[in-house]
MIPA-184907 format. One line per 8 residues: number of its first residue (from 1); their letters; for each residue x negated, y negated, z of C-alpha. Coordinates in Angstrom, 1 decimal, always signed. Layout:
# MIPA-184907
NUM> a> X/Y/Z  ...
//
This chain:
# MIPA-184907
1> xxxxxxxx> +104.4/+64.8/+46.0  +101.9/+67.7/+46.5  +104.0/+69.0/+43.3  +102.7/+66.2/+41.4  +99.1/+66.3/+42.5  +99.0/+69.7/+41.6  +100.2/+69.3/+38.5  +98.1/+66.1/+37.6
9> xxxxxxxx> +95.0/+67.4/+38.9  +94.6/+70.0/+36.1  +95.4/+67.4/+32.9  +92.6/+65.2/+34.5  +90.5/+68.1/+35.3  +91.2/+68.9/+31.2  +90.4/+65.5/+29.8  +86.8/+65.9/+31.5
17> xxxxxxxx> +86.0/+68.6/+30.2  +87.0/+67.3/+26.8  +85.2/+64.3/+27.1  +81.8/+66.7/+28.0  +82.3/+69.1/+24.8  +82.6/+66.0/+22.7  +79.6/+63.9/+24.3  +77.6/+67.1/+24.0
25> xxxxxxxx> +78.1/+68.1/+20.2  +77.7/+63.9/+19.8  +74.6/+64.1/+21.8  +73.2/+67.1/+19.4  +74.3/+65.5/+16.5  +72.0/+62.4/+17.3  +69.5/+63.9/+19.1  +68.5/+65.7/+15.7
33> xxxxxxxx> +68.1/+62.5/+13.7  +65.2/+61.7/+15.6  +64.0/+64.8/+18.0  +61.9/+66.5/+15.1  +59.5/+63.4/+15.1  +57.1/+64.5/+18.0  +56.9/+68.2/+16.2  +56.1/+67.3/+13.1
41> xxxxxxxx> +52.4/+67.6/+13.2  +52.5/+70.9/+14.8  +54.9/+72.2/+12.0  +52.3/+71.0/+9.5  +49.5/+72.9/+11.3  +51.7/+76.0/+11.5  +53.5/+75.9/+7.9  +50.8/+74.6/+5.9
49> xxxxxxxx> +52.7/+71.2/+4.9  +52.1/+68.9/+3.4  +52.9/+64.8/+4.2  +56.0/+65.3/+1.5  +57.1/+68.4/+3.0  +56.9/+66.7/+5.9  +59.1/+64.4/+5.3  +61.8/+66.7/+3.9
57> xxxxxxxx> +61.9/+68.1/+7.6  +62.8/+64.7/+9.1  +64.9/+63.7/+6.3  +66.8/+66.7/+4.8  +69.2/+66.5/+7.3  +69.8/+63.0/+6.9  +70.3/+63.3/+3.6  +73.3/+66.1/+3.9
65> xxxxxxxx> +74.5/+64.5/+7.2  +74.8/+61.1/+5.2  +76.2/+62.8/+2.0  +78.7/+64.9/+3.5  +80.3/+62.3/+6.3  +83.0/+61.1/+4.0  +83.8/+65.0/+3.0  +84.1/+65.6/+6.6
73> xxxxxxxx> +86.7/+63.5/+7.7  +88.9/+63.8/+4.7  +88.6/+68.0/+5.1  +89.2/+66.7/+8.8  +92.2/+64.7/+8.0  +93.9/+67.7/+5.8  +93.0/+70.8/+7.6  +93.1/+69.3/+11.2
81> xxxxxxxx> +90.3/+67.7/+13.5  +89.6/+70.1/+16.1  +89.9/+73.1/+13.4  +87.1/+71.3/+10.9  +84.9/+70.2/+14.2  +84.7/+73.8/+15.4  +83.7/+75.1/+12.3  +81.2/+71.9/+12.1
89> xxxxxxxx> +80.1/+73.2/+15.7  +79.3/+76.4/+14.6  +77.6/+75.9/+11.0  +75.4/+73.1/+13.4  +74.6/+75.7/+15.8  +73.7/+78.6/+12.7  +71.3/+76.1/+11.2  +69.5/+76.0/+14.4
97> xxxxxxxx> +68.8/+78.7/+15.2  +67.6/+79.3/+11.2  +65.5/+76.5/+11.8  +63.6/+77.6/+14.9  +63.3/+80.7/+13.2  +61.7/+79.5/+9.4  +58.4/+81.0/+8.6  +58.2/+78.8/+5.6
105> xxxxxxxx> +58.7/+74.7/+5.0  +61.0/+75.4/+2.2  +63.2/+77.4/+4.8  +63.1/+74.8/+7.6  +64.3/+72.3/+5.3  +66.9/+74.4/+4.3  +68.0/+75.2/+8.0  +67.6/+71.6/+8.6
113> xxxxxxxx> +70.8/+70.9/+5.9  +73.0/+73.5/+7.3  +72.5/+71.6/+10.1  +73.6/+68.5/+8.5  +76.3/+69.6/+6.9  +78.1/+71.2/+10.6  +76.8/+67.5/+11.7  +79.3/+66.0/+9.0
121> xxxxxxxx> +82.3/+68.1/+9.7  +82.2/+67.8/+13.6  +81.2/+64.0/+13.8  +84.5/+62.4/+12.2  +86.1/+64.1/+13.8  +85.3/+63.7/+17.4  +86.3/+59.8/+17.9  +89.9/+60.8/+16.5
129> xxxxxxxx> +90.4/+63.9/+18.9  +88.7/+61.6/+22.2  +91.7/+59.3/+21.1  +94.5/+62.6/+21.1  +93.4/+63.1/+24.3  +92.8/+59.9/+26.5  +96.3/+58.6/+26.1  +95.8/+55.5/+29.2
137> xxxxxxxx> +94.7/+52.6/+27.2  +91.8/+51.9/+30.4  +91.1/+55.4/+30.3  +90.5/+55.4/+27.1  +88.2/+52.4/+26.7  +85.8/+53.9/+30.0  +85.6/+57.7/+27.8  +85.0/+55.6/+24.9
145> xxxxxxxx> +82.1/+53.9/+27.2  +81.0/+57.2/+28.3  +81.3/+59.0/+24.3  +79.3/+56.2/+22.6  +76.4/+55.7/+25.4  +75.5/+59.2/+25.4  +75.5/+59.1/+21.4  +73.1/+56.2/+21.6
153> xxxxxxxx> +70.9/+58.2/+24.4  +71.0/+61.3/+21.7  +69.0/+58.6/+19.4  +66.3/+57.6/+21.8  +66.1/+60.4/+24.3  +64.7/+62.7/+21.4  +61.0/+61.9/+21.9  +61.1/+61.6/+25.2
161> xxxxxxxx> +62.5/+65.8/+25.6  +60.6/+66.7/+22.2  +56.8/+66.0/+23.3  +56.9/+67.6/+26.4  +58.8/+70.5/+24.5  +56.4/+71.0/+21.4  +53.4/+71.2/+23.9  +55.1/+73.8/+25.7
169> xxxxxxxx> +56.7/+75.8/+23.9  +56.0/+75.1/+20.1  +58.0/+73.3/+17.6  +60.7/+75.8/+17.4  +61.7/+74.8/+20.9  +63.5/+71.8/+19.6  +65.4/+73.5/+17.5  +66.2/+76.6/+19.8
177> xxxxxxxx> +67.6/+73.9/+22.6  +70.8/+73.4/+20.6  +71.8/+76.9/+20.3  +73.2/+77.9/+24.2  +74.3/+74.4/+24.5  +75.7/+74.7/+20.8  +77.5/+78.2/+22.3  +78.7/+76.6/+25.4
185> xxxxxxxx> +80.4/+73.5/+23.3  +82.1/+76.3/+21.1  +83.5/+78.0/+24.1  +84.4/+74.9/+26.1  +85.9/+73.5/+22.4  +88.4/+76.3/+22.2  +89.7/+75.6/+25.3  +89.8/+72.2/+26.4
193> xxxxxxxx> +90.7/+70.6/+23.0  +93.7/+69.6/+21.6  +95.0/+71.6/+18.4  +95.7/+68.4/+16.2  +97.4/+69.3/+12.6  +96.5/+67.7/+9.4  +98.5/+66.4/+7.8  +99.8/+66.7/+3.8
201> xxxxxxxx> +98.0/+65.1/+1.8  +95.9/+65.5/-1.4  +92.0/+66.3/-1.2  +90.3/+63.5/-3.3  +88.6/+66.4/-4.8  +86.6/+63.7/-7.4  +85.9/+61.1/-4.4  +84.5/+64.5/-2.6
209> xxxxxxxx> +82.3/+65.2/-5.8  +81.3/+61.8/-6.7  +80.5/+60.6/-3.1  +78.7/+63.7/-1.4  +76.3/+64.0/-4.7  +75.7/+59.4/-5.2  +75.1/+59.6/-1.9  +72.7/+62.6/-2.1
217> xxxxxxxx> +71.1/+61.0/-4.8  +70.9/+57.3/-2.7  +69.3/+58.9/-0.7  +66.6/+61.4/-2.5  +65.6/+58.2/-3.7  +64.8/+56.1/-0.3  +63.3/+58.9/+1.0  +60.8/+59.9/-2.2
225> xxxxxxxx> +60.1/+55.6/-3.1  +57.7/+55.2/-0.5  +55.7/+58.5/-1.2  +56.1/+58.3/-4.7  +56.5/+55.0/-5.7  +59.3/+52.9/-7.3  +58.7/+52.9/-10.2  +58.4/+56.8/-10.7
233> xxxxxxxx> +60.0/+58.9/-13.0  +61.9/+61.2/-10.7  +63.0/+58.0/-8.2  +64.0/+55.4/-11.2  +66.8/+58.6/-12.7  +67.9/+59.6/-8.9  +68.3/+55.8/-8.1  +70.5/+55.2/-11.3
241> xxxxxxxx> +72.2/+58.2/-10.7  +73.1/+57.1/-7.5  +74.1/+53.6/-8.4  +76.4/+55.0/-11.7  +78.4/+57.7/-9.5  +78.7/+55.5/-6.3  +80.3/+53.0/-9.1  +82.3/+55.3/-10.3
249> xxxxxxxx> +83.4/+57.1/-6.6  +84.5/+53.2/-6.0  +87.0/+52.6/-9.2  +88.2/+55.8/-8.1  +88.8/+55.0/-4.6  +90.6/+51.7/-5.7  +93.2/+53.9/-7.9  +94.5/+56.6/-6.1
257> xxxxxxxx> +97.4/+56.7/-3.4  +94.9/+58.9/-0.4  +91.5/+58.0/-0.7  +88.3/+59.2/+1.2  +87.2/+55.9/+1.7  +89.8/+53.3/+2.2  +88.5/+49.9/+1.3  +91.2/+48.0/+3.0
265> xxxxxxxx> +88.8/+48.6/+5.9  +86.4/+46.0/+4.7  +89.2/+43.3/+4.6  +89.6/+43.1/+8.2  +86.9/+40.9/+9.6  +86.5/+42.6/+12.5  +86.3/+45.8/+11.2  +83.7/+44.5/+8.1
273> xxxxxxxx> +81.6/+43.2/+11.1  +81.7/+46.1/+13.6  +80.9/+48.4/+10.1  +78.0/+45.7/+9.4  +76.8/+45.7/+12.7  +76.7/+49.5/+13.4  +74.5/+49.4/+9.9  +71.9/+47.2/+11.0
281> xxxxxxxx> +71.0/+48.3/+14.4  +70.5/+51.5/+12.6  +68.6/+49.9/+9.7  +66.4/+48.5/+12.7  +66.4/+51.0/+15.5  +65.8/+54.2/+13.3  +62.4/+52.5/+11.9  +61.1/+51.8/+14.8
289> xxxxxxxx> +61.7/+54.9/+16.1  +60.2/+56.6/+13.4  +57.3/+54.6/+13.6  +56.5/+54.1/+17.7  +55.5/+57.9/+17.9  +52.8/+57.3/+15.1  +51.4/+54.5/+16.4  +51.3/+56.0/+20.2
297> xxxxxxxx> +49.8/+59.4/+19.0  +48.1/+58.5/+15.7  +46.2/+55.2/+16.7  +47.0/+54.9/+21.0  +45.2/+58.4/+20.9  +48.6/+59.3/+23.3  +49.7/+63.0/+23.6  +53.4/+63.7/+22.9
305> xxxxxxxx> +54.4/+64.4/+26.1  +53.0/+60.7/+27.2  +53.9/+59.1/+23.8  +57.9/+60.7/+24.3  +57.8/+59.5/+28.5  +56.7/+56.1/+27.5  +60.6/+55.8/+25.9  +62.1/+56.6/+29.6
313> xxxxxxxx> +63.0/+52.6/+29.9  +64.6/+52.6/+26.4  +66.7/+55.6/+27.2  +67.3/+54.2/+31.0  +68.8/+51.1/+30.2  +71.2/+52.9/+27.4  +72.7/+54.7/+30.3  +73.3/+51.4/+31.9
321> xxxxxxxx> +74.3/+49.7/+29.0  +76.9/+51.9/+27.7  +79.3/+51.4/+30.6  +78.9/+47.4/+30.6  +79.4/+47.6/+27.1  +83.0/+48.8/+27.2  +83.9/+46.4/+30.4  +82.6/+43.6/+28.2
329> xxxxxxxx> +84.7/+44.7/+25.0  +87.6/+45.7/+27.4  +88.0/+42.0/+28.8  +86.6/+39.7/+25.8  +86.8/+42.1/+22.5  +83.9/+43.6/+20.4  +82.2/+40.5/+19.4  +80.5/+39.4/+22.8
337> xxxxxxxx> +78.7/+42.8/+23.0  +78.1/+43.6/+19.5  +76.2/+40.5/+18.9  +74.6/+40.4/+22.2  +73.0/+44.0/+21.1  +71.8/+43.4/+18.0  +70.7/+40.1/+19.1  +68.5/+41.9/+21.9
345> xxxxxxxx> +67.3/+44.5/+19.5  +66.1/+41.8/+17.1  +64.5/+40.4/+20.0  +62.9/+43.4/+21.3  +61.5/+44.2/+17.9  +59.6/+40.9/+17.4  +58.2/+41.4/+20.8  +56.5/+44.7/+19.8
353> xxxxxxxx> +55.1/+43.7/+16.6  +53.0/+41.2/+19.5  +50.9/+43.9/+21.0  +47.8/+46.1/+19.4  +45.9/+48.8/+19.2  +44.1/+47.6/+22.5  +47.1/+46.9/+24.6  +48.1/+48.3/+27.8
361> xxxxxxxx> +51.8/+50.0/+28.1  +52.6/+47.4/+30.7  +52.1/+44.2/+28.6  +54.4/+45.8/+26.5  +56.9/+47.5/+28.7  +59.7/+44.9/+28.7  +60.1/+45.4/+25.0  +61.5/+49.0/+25.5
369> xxxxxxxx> +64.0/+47.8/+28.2  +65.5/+44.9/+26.0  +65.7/+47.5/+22.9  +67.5/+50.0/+25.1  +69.5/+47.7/+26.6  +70.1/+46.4/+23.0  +70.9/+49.5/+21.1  +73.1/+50.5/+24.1
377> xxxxxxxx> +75.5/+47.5/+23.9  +76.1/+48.2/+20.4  +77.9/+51.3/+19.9  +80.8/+51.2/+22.2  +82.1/+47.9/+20.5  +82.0/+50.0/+17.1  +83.7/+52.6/+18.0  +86.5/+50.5/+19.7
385> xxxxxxxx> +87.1/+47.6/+17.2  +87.7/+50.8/+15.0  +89.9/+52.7/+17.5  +92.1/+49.9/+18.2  +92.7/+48.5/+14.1  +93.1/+51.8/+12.3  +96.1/+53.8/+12.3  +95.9/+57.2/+14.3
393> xxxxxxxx> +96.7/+59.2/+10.6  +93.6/+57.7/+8.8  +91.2/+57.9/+12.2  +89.2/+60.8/+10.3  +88.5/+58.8/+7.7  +87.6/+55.8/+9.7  +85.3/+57.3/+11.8  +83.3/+59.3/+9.3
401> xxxxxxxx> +82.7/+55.6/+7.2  +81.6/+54.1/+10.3  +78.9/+56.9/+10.8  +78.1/+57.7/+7.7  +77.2/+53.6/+7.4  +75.0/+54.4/+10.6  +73.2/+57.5/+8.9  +72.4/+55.2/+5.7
409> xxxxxxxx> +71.2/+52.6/+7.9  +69.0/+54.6/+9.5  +67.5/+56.4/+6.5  +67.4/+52.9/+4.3  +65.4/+51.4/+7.6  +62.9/+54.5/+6.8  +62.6/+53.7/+3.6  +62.2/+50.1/+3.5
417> xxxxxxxx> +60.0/+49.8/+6.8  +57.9/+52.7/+5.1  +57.4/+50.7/+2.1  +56.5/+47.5/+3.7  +54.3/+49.7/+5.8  +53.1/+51.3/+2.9  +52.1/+47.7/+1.3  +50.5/+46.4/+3.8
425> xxxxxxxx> +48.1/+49.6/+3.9  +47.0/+49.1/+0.6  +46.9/+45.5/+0.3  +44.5/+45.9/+3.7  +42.7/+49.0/+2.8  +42.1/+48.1/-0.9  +44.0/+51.6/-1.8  +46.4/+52.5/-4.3
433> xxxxxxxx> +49.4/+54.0/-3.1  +48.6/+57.8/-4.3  +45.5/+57.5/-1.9  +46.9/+56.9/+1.1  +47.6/+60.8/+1.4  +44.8/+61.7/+4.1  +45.4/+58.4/+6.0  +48.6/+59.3/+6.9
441> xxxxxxxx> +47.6/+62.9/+7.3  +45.1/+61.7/+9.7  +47.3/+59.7/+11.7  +50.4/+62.1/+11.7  +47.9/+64.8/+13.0  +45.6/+63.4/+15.5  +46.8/+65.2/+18.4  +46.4/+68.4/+16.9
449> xxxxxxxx> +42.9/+68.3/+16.0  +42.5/+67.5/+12.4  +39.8/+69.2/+10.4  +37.4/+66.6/+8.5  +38.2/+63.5/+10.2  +37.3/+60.4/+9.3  +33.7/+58.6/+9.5  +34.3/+56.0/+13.0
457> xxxxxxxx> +34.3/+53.1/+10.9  +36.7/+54.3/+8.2  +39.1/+55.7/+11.4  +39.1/+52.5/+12.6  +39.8/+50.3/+9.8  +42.3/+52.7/+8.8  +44.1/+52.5/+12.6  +43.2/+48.3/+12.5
465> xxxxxxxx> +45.5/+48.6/+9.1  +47.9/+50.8/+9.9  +49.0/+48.8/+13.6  +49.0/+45.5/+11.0  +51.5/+47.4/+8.6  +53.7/+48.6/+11.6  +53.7/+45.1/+13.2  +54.9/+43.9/+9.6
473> xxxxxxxx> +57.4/+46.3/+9.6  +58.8/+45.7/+13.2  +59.0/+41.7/+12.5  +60.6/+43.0/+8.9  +63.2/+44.9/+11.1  +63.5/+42.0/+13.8  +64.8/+39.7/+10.8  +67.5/+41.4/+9.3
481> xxxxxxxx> +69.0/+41.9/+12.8  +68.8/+38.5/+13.6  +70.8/+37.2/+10.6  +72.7/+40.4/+10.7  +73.8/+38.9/+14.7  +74.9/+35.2/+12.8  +76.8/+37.2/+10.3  +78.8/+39.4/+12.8
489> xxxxxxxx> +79.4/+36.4/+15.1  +80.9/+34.8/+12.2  +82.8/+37.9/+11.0  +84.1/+38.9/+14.5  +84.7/+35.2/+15.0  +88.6/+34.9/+16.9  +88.4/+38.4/+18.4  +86.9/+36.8/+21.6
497> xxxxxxxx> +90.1/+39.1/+23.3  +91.3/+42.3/+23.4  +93.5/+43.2/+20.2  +96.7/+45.5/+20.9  +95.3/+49.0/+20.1  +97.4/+50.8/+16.9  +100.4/+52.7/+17.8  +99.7/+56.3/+19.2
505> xxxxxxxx> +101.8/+58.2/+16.1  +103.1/+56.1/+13.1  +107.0/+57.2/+11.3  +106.7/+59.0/+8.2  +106.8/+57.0/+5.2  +105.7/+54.2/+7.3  +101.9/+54.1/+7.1  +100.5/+50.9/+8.2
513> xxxxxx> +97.5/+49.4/+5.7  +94.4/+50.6/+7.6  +92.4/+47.1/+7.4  +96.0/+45.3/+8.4  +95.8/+43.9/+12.2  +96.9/+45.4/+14.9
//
C-alpha cells in the first residue's frame, strides 16, 4: 500500500504542476490584452505618440494574436502541442522583453506582435495538452475550473497590477513582468508536460495564407474605422479585403479533406452556442474594459493605481466564480452557467451606464461584482462543452477557433463601442470626427499632466460628453449580451445534463465528424 502511495503521489504531484505552467502562460496570454491600458498615457509622454500610435500599442497584438490563432492550432495539430506551445512560450517571452525595452513607438508595436504571434501558438494548444494530462473525468472538469478562472482573472486583473506598476516603475514594468515568469513557465514546460505527437496530416498552407492575412485585414479595419472614419480610403480597401479572402478561406475550408477551421463545429448546437457565447461576453467585457480606465482617470480625475484597485471586486468574484462555474456545468451541462454569465454581464453593464461623472465608487460598487461574477461563469462552460463534443485528434483546432472568436470579440467590441462613443461625442460636442484628436488626448493623459489643457468650461463639456458617450456605449454593450443570453438558451436548449465526454484516443481511419454528438 505504501508502494502505491509512493508511486501515486508523484503523477499527482506532476499534474499540478502542469496545471500551474498552463494557468500561467494562459494568465500572460490574457493579462496582455488588457494590462497595457493603465500605461498608455505614460508611453505617449515618453515616445512622443500620438492617439493612433496609441492605439497600435493596445491593438497590434490583437491584431496578430487574432490572425494567427487558426495557424497555431493547425501548426499545433501537425508538429505536436507541447513542441508548438514551447516555442509559442518563448517567442511570447522575446517580445517582452523587446517591448519593455523599445525606444521608439514603431518598435513597441512591433515587440507587441511578436508577442502576439508566441500568444497564437501556445494558446491552442494549452486546452488540448490540460486534456492529455487530466485523464479522471472529475478531475478533469475541477482543472478545467481552475484553467479557465484564472484566464478570465488574466482579463480583468490587468488594471488592477498595471496602475500601481506604471507609477512605480514606468511603463516598461508591464512588459518586463512576463519575462522571469515567462522563463519559469519554459523551464517548468519542459518538465512537467506531456510530449504529445502530431499527427500526419497536410498543412492547409492556403487556409493558413488566406485566414492569418482576412483576418489581419478584419481587423486593421475595426481598429483604424473609429479613428479614421468608415468611409475612408485606407479602411473601405482593408475591409473588402477582408471580406473577399475570409470568402474565399471559407469555399476553401468547405473543400478539402483537413481543414484549419472545421465548420462541422457550427452544426452542433451546443458547440454554435458555447462559440456564440464566448464571442459576446468578449464583444461586451473587452469594451468596457477598455473604456472604465478612461472614464476613472480621464474624467473621475482617479490615479492609476486607484482607477486599477477599484477592479479588486471584479477580479474577486472571478476567483469565486470559476470554481462554481464548473460544479454547475459538471451536474446540469454548459447551458445553466453560460447563460447565467452573460445574462449577469448584460446586467452589470446597464447598471454602469446609471452612474456619472459625480458619483461615488460605492453607489456603483455592486456593478463590478455582478460583471466579475458574470464574466467568470462564462469561460469554464466554453471550454468544456468544447472538451467534451470534439474528438481528442482535432482539439488543436477546436480550441484555437474558440479563442480566436474570443480575440475578435474583443477587438470588434473596441471598435464598435469606440464608434458609438465616437458618435455620440460629436453629435454632443458639435465636432466632426477629425477634431476630436485633443479631446481624447486630453482625457487619455490627464494623469500625467498635459500641456495646454483645456479652458474649465470646454474641460467640462468635453468630460459631461464623453461620460454620455461611454454610458451609450455600456447600454450598447448591455444589449447584445442580453439577446446574445435568449439566443444561447435556445441554442444550448436540451443540454440541461452532462453529455458523455469524446473518447480519450479515436482508431485510425475512424475519425468521428467534429460537430457530431458525443
Amino acid at each position: 500500500m505504501g508502494e502505491t502511495e509512493g508511486t501515486a503521489a508523484p503523477g499527482a504531484r506532476r499534474r499540478r504542476l502542469a496545471l500551474a505552467t498552463l494557468c500561467i502562460t494562459m494568465f500572460m496570454s490574457m493579462l496582455d490584452n488588457v494590462i497595457v491600458g493603465n500605461a498608455l498615457p505614460r508611453i505617449g509622454r515618453d515616445l512622443d505618440a500620438g492617439i493612433t500610435g496609441l492605439q497600435w500599442v493596445a491593438e497590434g497584438y490583437s491584431l496578430v494574436f487574432a490572425a494567427l490563432l487558426l495557424t497555431g492550432g493547425a501548426l499545433g495539430d501537425r508538429y505536436g502541442r507541447t513542441a508548438v506551445f514551447r516555442i509559442g512560450l518563448a517567442l511570447f517571452t522575446a517580445g517582452s522583453a523587446a517591448a519593455a525595452l523599445a525606444g521608439t513607438v514603431g518598435t513597441l508595436v512591433a515587440a507587441r506582435m511578436l508577442q502576439g504571434v508566441g500568444a497564437a501558438l501556445l494558446t491552442p494548444g494549452s486546452l488540448a495538452i490540460l486534456r492529455h494530462v487530466f485523464t479522471d473525468e472529475r478531475e478533469r472538469t475541477r482543472a478545467i475550473g481552475t484553467w479557465s478562472g484564472v484566464s478570465a482573472l488574466g482579463l480583468s486583473v490587468g488594471p488592477v497590477v498595471g496602475g500601481p506598476m506604471v507609477e512605480a516603475f514606468g511603463w516598461a514594468s508591464v512588459f518586463w513582468i512576463n519575462v522571469p515568469i515567462g522563463i519559469a513557465a519554459l523551464v517548468l514546460s519542459g518538465r512537467v508536460l506531456p510530449a504529445i505527437p502530431g499527427r500526419a496530416r497536410r498543412v492547409d498552407l492556403g487556409g493558413l495564407v488566406l485566414s492569418a492575412t482576412g483576418l489581419g485585414a478584419a481587423v486593421h479595419t475595426l481598429v483604424e474605422g473609429p479613428e479614421r472614419g468608415w468611409t475612408d480610403t485606407r479602411v473601405l480597401t482593408t475591409a473588402v479585403l477582408a471580406v473577399l479572402l475570409l470568402t474565399a478561406f471559407l469555399l476553401l475550408e468547405r473543400r478539402i479533406a483537413e481543414p484549419m477551421l472545421d465548420l462541422r463545429l457550427f452544426r452542433d448546437g451546443v458547440l454554435g452556442g458555447a462559440l456564440l457565447g464566448g464571442f459576446v461576453v468578449s464583444f461586451g467585457m473587452f469594451g468596457a474594459l477598455f473604456f472604465l480606465p478612461l472614464l476613472m482617470q480621464g474624467v473621475l480625475g482617479w490615479s492609476p493605481t486607484a482607477a486599477g484597485l477599484a477592479g479588486l471586486p471584479m477580479t474577486a468574484m472571478i476567483v469565486v466564480a470559476g470554481p462554481v462555474s464548473a460544479r454547475l456545468t459538471g451536474r446540469h451541462g454548459p447551458r445553466l452557467p453560460l447563460v447565467l454569465g452573460i445574462a449577469l454581464c448584460a446586467l452589470g453593464l446597464a447598471g454602469l451606464s446609471l452612474y456619472g461623472e459625480n458619483a461615488r465608487y460605492g453607489e456603483y460598487l455592486w456593478t463590478l461584482f455582478v460583471l466579475g461574477l458574470g464574466m467568470g461563469m462564462t469561460f469554464t462552460p466554453v471550454s468544456i462543452a468544447v472538451l467534451q463534443r470534439v474528438a481528442p485528434e482535432r482539439m488543436g483546432t477546436a480550441s484555437a477557433t474558440v479563442n480566436t472568436l474570443r480575440e475578435l470579440g474583443g477587438v470588434l467590441g473596441i471598435a464598435v463601442l469606440g464608434a458609438v462613443l465616437t458618435h455620440r461625442l460629436t453629435t454632443g460636442l458639435g465636432l466632426p470626427p477629425d477634431a476630436l484628436g485633443r479631446t481624447t488626448d486630453t482625457l487619455a493623459t490627464a494623469t500625467t499632466a498635459p500641456v495646454d489643457p483645456l479652458p474649465a468650461p470646454v474641460q467640462h463639456a468635453v468630460e459631461h460628453a464623453f461620460t454620455d458617450g461611454i454610458h451609450l456605449a455600456l447600454r450598447t454593450g448591455s444589449a447584445a449580451l442580453a439577446v446574445a443570453a435568449v439566443l444561447v438558451a435556445l441554442l444550448l436548449r436540451g443540454s440541461g445534463r452532462p453529455v458523455a465526454p469524446a473518447p480519450a484516443a479515436a482508431p485510425a481511419g475512424a475519425e468521428r465528424p467534429a460537430g457530431a454528438r458525443a
